[in-house]
C-alpha positions as CSV (number, residue, x, y, z in Angstrom):
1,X,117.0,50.7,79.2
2,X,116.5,53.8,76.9
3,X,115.0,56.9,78.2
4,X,112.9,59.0,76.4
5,X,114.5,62.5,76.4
6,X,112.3,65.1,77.2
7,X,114.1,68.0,77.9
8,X,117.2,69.9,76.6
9,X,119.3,69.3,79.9
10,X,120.1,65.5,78.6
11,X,124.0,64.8,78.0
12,X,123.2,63.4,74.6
13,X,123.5,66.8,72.1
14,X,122.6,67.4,69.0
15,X,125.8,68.5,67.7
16,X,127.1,64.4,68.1
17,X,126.3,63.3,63.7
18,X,124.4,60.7,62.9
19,X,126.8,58.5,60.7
20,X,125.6,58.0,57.2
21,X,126.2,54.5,55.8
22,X,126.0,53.6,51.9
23,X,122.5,52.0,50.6
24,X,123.3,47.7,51.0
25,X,121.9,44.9,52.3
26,X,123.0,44.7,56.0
27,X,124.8,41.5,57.0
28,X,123.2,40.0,60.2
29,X,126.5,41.1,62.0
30,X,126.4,44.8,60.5
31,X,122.9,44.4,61.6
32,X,123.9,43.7,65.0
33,X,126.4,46.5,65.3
34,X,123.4,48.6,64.4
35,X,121.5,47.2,66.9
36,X,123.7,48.2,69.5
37,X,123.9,51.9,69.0
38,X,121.8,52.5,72.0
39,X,121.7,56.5,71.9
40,X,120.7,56.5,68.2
41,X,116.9,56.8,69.1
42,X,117.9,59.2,72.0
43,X,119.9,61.4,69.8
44,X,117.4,61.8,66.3
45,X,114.6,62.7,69.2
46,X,116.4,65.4,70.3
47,X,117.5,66.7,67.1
48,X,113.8,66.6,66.1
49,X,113.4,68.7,69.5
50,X,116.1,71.0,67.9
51,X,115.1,71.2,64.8
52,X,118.2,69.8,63.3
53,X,116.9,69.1,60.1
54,X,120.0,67.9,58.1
55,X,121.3,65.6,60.4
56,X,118.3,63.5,60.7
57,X,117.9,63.5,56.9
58,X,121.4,61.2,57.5
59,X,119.4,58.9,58.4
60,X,119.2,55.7,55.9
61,X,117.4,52.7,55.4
62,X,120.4,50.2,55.8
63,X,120.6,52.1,59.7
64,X,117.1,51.4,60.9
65,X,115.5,48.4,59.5
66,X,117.0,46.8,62.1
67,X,116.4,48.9,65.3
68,X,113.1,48.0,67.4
69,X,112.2,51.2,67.2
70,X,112.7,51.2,63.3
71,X,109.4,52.9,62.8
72,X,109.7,56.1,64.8
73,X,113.2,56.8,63.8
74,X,111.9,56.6,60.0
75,X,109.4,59.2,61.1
76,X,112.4,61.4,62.0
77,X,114.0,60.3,59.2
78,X,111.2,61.4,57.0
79,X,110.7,64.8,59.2
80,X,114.5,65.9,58.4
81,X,113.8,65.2,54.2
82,X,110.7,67.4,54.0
83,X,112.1,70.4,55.9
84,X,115.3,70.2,53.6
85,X,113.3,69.9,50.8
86,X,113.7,66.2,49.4
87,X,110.1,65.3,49.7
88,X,110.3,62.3,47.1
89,X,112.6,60.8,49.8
90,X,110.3,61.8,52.5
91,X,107.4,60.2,51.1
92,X,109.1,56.6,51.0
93,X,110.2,57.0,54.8
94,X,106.6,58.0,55.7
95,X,105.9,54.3,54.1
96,X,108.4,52.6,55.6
97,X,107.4,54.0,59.2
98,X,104.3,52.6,58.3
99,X,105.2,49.5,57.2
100,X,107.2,49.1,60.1
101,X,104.3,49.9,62.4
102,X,104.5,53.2,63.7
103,X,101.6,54.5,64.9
104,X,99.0,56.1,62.8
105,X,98.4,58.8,65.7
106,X,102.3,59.5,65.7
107,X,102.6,59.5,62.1
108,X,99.7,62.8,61.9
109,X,101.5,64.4,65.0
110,X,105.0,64.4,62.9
111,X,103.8,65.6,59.9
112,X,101.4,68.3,61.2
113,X,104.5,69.7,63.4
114,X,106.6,69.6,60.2
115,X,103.7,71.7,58.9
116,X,104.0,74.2,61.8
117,X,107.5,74.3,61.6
118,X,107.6,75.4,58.1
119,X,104.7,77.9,58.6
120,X,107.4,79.2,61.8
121,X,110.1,79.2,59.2
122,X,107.7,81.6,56.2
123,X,106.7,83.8,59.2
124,X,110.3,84.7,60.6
125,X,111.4,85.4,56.7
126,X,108.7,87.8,56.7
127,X,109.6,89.5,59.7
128,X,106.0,88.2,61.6
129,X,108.1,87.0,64.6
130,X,105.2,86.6,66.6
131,X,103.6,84.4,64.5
132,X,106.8,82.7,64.3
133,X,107.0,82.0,67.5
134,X,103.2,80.6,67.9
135,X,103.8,77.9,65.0
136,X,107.0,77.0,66.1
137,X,105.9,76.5,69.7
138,X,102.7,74.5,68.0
139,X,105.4,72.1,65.8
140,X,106.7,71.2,69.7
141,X,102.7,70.6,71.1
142,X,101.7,68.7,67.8
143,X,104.6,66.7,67.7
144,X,106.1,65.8,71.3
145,X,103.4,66.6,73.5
146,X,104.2,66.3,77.1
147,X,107.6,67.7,76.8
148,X,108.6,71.1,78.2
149,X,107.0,73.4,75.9
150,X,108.6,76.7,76.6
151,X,112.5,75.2,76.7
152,X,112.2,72.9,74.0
153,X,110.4,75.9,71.7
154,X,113.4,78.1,72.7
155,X,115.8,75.4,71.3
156,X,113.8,75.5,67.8
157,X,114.0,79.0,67.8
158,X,117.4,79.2,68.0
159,X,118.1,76.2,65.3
160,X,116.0,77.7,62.9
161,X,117.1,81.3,62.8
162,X,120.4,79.7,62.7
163,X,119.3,78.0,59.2
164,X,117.3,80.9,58.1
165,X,120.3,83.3,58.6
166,X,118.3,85.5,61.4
167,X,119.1,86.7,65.1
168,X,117.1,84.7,67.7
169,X,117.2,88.4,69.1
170,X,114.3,89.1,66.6
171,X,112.2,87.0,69.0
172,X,112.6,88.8,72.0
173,X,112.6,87.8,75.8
174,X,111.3,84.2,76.8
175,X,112.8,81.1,77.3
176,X,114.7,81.1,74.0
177,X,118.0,78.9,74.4
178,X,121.5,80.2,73.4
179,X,125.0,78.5,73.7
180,X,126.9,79.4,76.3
181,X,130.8,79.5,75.7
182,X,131.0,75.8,76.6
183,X,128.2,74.7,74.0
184,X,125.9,74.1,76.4
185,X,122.6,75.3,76.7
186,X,121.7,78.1,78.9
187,X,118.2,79.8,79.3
188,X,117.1,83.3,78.9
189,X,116.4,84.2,83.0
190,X,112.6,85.1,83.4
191,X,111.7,88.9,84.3
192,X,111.0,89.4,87.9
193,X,108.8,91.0,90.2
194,X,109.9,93.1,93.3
195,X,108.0,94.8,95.9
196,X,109.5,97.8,97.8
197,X,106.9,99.7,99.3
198,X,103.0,98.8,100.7
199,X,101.2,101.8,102.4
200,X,98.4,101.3,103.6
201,X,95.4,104.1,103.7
202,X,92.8,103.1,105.7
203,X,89.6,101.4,104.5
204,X,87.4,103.0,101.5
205,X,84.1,101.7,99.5
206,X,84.5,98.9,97.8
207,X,80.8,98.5,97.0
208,X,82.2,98.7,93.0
209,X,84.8,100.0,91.2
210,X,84.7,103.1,91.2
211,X,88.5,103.7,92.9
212,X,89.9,101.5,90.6
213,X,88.3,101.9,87.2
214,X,91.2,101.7,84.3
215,X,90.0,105.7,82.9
216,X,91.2,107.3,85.6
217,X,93.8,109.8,84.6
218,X,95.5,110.3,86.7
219,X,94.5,108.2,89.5
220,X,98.5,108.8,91.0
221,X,100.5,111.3,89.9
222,X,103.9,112.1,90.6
223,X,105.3,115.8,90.8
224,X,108.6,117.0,92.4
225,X,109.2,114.4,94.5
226,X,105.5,114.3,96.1
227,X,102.7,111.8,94.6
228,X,99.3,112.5,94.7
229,X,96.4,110.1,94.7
230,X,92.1,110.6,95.5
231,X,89.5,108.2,96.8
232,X,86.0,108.0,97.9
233,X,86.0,107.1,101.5
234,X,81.9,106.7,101.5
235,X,79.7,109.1,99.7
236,X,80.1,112.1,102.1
237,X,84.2,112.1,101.6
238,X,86.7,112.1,99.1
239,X,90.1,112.0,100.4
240,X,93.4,113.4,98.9
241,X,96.6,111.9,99.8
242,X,100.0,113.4,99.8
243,X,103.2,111.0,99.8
244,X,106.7,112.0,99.8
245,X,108.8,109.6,97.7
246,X,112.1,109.9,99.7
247,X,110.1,109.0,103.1
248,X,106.8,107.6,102.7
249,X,105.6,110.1,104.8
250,X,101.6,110.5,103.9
251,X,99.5,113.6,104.0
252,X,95.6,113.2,104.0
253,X,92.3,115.6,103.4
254,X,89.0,114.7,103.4
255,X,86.7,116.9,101.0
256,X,83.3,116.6,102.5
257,X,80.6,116.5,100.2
258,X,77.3,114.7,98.6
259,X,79.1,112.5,95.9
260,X,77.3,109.5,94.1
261,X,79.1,106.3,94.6
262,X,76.6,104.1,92.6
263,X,77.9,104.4,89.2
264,X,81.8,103.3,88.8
265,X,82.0,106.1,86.0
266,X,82.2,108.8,88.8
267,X,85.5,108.2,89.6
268,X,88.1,110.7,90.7
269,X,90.9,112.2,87.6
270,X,94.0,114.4,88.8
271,X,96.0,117.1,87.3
272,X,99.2,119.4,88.4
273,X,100.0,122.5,86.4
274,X,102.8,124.7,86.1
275,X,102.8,126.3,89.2
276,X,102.2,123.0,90.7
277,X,98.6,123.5,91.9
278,X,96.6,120.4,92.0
279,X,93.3,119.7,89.9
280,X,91.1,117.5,90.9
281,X,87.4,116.3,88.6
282,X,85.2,113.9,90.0
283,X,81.3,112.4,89.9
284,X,80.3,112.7,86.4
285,X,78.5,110.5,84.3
286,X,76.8,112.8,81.5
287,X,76.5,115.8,84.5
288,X,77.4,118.8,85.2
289,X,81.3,119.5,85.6
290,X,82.4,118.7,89.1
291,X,86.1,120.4,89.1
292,X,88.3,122.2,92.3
293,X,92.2,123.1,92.7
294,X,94.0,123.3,95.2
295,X,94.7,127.1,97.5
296,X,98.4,126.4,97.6
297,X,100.8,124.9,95.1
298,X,101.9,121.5,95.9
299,X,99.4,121.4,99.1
300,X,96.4,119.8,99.3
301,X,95.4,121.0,102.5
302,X,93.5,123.7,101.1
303,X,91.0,123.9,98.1
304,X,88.4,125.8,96.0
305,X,85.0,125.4,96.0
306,X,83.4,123.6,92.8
307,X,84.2,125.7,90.0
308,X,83.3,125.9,86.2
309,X,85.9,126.0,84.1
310,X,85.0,127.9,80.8
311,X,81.3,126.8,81.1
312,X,80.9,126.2,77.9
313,X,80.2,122.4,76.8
314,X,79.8,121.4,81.0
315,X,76.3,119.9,81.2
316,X,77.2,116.3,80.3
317,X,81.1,115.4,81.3
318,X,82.0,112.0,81.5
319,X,85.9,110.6,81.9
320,X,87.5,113.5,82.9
321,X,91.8,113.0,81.7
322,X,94.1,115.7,82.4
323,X,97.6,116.2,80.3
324,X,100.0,117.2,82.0
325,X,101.8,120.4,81.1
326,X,105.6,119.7,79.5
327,X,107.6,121.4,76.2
328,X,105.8,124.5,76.8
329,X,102.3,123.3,76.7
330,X,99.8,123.7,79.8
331,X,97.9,121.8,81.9
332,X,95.2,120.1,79.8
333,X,91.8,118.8,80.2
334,X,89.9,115.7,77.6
335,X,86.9,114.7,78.4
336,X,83.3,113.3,76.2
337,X,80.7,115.9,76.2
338,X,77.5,113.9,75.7
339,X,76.8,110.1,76.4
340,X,77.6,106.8,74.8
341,X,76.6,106.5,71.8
342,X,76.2,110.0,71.0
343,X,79.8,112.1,72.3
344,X,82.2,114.6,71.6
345,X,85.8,115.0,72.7
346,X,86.9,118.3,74.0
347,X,90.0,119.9,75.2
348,X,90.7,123.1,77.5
349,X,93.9,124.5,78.4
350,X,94.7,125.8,81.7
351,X,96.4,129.6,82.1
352,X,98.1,129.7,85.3
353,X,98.4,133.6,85.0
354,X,95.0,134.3,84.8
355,X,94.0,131.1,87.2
356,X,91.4,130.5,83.9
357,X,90.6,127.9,81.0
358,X,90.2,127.8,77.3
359,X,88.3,125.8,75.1
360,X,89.9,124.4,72.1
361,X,88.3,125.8,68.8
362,X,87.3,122.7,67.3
363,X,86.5,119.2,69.2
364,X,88.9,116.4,68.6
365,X,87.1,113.2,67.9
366,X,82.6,113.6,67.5
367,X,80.4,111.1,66.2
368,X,77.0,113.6,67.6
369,X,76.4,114.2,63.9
370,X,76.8,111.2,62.3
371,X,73.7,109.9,60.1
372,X,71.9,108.3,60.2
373,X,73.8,107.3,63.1
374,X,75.2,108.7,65.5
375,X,78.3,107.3,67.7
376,X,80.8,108.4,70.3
377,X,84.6,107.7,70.4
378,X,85.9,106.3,73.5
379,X,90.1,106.9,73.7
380,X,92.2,104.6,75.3
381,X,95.0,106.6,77.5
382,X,96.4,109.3,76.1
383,X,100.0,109.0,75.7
384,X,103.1,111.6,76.0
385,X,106.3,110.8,73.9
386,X,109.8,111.8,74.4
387,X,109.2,114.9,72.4
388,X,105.9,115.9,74.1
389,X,103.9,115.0,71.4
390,X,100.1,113.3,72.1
391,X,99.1,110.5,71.2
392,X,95.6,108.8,71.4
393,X,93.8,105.7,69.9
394,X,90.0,104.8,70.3
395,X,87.1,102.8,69.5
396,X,83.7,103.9,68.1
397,X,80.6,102.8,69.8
398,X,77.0,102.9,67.8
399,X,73.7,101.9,68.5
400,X,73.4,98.3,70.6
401,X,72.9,95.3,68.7
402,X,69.9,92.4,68.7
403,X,67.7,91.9,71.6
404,X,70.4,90.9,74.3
405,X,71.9,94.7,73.3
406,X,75.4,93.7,73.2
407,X,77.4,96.3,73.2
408,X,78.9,98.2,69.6
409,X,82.3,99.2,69.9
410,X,84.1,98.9,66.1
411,X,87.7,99.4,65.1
412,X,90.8,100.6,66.3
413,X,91.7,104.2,65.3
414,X,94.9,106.5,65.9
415,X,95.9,110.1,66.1
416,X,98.4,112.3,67.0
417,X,99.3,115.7,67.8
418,X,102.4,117.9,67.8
419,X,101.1,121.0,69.3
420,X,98.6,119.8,72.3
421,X,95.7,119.2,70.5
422,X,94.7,121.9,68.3
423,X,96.1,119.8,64.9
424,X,96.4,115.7,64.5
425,X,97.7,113.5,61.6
426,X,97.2,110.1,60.6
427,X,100.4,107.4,62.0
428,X,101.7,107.9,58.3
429,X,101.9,111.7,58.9
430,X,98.5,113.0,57.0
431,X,96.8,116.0,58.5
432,X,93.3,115.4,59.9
433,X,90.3,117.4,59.2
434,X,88.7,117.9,62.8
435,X,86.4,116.7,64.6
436,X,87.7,113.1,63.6
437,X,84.8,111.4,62.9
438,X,84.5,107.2,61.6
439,X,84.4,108.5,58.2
440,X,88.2,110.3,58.6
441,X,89.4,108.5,61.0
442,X,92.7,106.0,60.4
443,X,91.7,102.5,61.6
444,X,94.8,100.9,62.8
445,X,93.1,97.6,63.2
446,X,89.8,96.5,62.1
447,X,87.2,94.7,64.6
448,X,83.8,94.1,63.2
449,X,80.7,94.7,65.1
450,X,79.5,92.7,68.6
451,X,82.9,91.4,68.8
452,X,83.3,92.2,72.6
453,X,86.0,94.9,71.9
454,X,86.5,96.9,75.1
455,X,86.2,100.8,75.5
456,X,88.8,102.8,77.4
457,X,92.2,100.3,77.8
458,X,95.6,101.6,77.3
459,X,98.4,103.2,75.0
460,X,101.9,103.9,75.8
461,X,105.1,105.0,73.2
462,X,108.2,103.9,73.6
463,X,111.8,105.1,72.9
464,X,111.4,106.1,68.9
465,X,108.1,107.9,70.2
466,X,106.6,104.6,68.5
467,X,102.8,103.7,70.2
468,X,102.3,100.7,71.9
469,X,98.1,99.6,72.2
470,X,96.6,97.1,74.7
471,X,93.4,96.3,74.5
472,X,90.3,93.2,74.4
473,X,88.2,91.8,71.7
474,X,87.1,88.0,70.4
475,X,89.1,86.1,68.8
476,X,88.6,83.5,66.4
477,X,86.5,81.3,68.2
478,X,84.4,84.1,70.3
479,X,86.6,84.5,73.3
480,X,87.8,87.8,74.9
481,X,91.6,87.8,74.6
482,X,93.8,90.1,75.6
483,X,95.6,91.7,72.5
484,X,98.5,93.6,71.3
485,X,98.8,96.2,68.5
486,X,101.9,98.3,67.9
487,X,103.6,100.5,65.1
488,X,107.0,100.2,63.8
489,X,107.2,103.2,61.8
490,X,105.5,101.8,58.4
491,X,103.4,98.9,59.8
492,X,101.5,98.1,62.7
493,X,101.6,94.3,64.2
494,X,99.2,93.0,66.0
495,X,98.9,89.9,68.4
496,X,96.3,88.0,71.0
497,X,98.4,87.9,74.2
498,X,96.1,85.7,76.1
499,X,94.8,82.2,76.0
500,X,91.6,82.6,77.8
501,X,88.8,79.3,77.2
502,X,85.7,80.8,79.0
503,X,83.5,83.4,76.2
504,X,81.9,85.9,78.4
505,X,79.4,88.6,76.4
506,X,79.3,92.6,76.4
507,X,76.0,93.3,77.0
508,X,73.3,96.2,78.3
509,X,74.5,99.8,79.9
510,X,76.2,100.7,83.3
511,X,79.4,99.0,84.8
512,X,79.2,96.0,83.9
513,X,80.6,92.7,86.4
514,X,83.3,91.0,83.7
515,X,85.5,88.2,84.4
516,X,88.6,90.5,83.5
517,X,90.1,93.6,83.3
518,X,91.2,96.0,81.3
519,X,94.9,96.0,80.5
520,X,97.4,98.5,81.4
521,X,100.5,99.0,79.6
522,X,104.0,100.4,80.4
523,X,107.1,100.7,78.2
524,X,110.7,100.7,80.1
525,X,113.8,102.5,79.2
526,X,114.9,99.5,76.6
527,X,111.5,99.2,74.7
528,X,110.2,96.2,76.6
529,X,106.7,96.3,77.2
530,X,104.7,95.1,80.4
531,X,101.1,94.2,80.1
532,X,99.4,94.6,83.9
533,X,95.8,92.6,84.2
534,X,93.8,90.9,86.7
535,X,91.2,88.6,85.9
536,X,89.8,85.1,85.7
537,X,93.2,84.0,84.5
538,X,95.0,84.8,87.3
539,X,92.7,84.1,90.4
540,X,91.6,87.7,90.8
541,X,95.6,88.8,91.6
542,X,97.0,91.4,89.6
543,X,99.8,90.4,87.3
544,X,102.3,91.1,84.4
545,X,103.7,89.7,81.3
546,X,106.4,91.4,79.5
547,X,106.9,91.6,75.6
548,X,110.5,92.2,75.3
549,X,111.9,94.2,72.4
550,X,112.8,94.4,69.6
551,X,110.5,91.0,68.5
552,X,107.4,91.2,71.3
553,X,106.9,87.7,71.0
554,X,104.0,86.9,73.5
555,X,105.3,84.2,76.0
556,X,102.4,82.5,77.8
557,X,104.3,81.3,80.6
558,X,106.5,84.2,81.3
559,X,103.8,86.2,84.0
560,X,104.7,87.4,87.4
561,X,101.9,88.3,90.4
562,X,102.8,91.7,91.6
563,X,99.7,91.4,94.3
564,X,99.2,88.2,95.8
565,X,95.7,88.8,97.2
566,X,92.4,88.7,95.5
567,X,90.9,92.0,94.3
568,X,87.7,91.3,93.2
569,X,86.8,93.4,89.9
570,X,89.7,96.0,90.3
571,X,91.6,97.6,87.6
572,X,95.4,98.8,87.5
573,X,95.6,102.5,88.5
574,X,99.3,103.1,87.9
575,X,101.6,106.5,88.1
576,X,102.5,107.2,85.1
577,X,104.7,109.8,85.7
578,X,106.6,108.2,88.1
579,X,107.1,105.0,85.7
580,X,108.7,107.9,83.3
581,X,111.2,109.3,85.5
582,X,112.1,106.5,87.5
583,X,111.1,102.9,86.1
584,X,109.3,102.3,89.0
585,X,105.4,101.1,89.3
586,X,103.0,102.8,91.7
587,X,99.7,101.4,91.7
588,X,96.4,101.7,93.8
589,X,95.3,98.6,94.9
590,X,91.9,97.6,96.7
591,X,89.4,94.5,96.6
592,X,86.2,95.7,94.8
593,X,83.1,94.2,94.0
594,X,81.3,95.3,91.0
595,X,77.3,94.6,90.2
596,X,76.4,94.1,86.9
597,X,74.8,97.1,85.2
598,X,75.9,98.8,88.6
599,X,72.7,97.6,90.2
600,X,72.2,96.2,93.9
601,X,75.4,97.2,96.0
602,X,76.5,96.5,99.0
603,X,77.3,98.7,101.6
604,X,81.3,97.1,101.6
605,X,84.6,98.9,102.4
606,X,87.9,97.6,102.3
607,X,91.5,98.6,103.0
608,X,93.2,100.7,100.3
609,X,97.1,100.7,99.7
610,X,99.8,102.5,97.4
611,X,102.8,99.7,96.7
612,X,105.6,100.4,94.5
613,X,107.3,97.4,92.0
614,X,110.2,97.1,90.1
615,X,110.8,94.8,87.0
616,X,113.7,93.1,86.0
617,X,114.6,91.3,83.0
């Protein structure tokens, strides 16, 4: 009996020709002989499957007309003449297969993957590996559904870079196939996920989200071998925690105070300066700066009472983000002066000499003055390169829109800084006039209006100082995917990294309760890019997908769980520091609930942990 070969571990290869025989009439005992090539069927499948394009356009009339399966192997016959170009040939094979019954269905399938396939081929001339990758992976859907999808892709990949003269390198990690010494096929390994350390901190609110909201910066923070980290224990304590690395030993002190737990914006944003004090902001949402430091470096035993900082610009703080002093600079503080739709970003610098701040002369980023109107520009993480230059992208949010008020953010924008903030250019190098504003700003990527883009994701630069932008929007069809966007020096590429099917809608003011969350994103030391979520795609656990470099090509399949357990509406807060120096993730983890329009809590607290991971590739 013949088996239909699904998979690439089959003995038959593709390297084993098809043998060619001159156009004749076939003698009933030529016929015969014909007849009995049992693996011919077997071996044009999988050289479909490969992609082997000239050897199936060796197939020739006088070979098939006598197989029982005449009709699909003049399909393949057909398939191999149009990708090599001899499409008068193709066409009378397409109406032979038909003639000899194939299947209209089958016939559609082969010629829309051919279709794919050649759209796979134009993208990887142009350097669009990513788009590659999704048209080439759609030739082996259209085609052969059923069969294993990521292998079998993998196999095409390699096949057609070797025809099209390119390195299946270009494509990145996944399950792309190579040949091993022996000719054989062998399979890129899958990253992995491993867990080193859980410590557990006792149990916290977990009435919302408010000790896990993406915007906190930084919600950990390594410095000199401690790490630092703040929650709200109810709304009368706030709790620092002080964890050596080398022995998990944990330090805890509970600030005692009136703080307001029922908006998820009031979360809790720490800073270290150069004398190793610790700064700590907390409960704002358009109020008054909350801000205290710690008595002794490196200690957080002690602290202040609340203090201002210059005073100036203090009345309406909302996401507080400290940058961390390195190259020279100091301690740093961004945060919006004003509300949603109507904000300014401001810096202040931190003199640890005088124990004082400093405003910035001129605001980054403002939409207050925009006519007719006005807007406010939320930032996605700031990121620090190599040479200690800052980076930050953002989205610009106007008025809501129709009756449902759906939320406005618009556009992707960029900017960057050499000196800490006081001067920013353009990705191609172009001086900015400041404040930034949506009629200067660069936009990296457009998104039109209501198109569920999300405020406030992530950023993160890699090895050439090169930034890397995670974020949500639509796509095509109305759903919230996830979505890549990075720069390679000239261009920026961009790509939907999810295949979410449920729409969900941006709508109203407050927290709002949405099926996913943000994305976080960390670079390691060889450019490869992880993408940490949690959402309806993965059962509420958090998880990661890796982009591996130099190509990024999104694999769907290739996610690893780095917490098993359900966490409600949480968001990654990572160390970012840490990740730096060591290549190891520390991340805050706890189950929250989150109303919608942060309306109608419950009174719910739940155990809170610090666990390190490590990735492999």
């Amino acid at each position: 009996m013949r088996k239909q070969l699904t998979n690439i571990d089959s003995k038959v290869s593709s390297e084993e020709p098809v043998q060619a025989a001159p156009e004749r009439e076939v003698s009933s005992e030529h016929a015969a002989l014909v007849v009995q090539d049992e693996g011919l069927l077997d071996r044009a499948r999988l050289q479909w499957q490969f992609g082997d394009w000239p050897k199936l356009a060796k197939l020739e009339h006088c070979m098939l007309q006598a197989h029982p399966e005449r009709g699909r192997l003049a399909l393949f016959a057909a398939a191999g003449r149009l990708q090599t170009g001899q499409i008068a040939e193709a066409e009378k094979f397409i109406r032979l297969a038909e003639v000899w019954g194939a299947d209209k269905a089958l016939v559609c399938q082969i010629l829309a993957a051919g279709i794919h396939n050649s759209l796979g081929r134009a993208a990887a001339l142009a350097g669009n590996f990513s788009k590659a990758f999704r048209h080439f992976e759609s030739s082996i859907t259209s085609g052969m559904p059923g069969t294993d999808r990521a292998l079998i892709t993998g196999a095409r990949i390699d096949q057609q870079c070797s025809q099209l003269g390119i390195s299946p390198n270009c494509f990145g990690a996944g399950p792309h196939l190579v040949r091993s010494p022996q000719g054989g096929p062998h399979e890129y390994r899958r990253f992995t996920v491993r867990q080193s350390a859980e410590i557990d901190l006792g149990d916290a609110w977990a009435g919302n989200s408010i000790n896990t909201v993406i915007f906190r910066h930084h919600g950990i923070l390594t410095c000199e071998g401690k790490q630092f980290t703040a929650f709200y224990v109810n709304e009368h304590s706030l709790r620092l925690v002080q964890r050596d690395l080398k022995t998990n030993n944990i330090q805890t002190c509970d600030l005692g105070g009136e703080y307001n737990l029922t908006d998820a914006h009031n979360s809790i944003s720490i800073g270290i300066d150069r004398a190793n004090h610790i700064h700590i902001c907390y409960d704002h949402h358009a109020t008054q700066l909350r801000y205290r430091r710690s008595v002794h470096p490196g200690n957080i035993t002690e602290w202040s009472e609340e203090l201002p900082m210059t005073g100036n610009a203090e009345t309406k703080v909302t996401y507080p983000t400290f940058l961390q002093p390195r190259n020279g600079f100091p301690l740093a503080l961004l945060y919006r002066d004003g509300i949603h739709n109507k904000g300014t970003a401001r810096l202040k610098y931190y003199d640890e000499a005088s124990g004082s701040w400093a405003d910035s002369p001129l605001p980054i980023l403002s939409g207050s003055d925009s006519k007719p109107w006005t807007s406010n520009a939320y930032w996605n993480h700031p990121a620090i390169d190599h040479d200690g230059n800052l980076h930050i992208s953002f989205v610009w949010r106007t008025h809501m829109l129709g009756e449902d008020r759906r939320v406005n953010n618009i556009n992707i924008g960029y900017a960057s800084s050499s000196d800490n903030g006081i001067s920013w250019v353009t990705s191609k190098g172009r001086g900015y006039q400041l404040p930034i504003t949506q009629t200067n700003a660069e936009t990296v990527h457009p998104v039109s209006p209501g198109s569920n883009l999300m405020n406030q994701c992530s950023m993160a630069v890699d090895s050439l100082n090169r930034p890397h932008i995670v974020y949500y929007a639509d796509d095509s069809n109305g759903i919230p995917q996830y979505q890549y966007l990075r720069y390679d020096g000239s261009l920026w590429h961009h790509q939907i990294i999810s295949k979410r099917a449920r729409p969900f809608t941006l709508t109203g003011s407050g927290t709002l309760q949405i099926p996913i969350s943000r994305p976080e994103i960390v670079l390691d030391r060889n450019d490869n890019a992880y993408i940490i979520t949690r959402g309806d795609h993965s059962r509420g656990r958090m998880v990661a997908t890796v982009l591996r470099a130099p190509g990024y090509v999104w694999v769907p399949d290739n996610v690893q769980t780095i917490w098993e357990e359900d966490l409600g509406f949480s968001e990654p807060i990572i160390d970012r520091v840490r990740w730096a120096q060591e290549n190891v993730l520390s991340l805050l983890v706890q189950y929250n609930e989150q109303p919608n329009h942060d309306l109608g809590h419950r009174s719910l607290f739940r155990p809170i942990k610090l666990i390190d991971v490590h990735f492999a590739l």
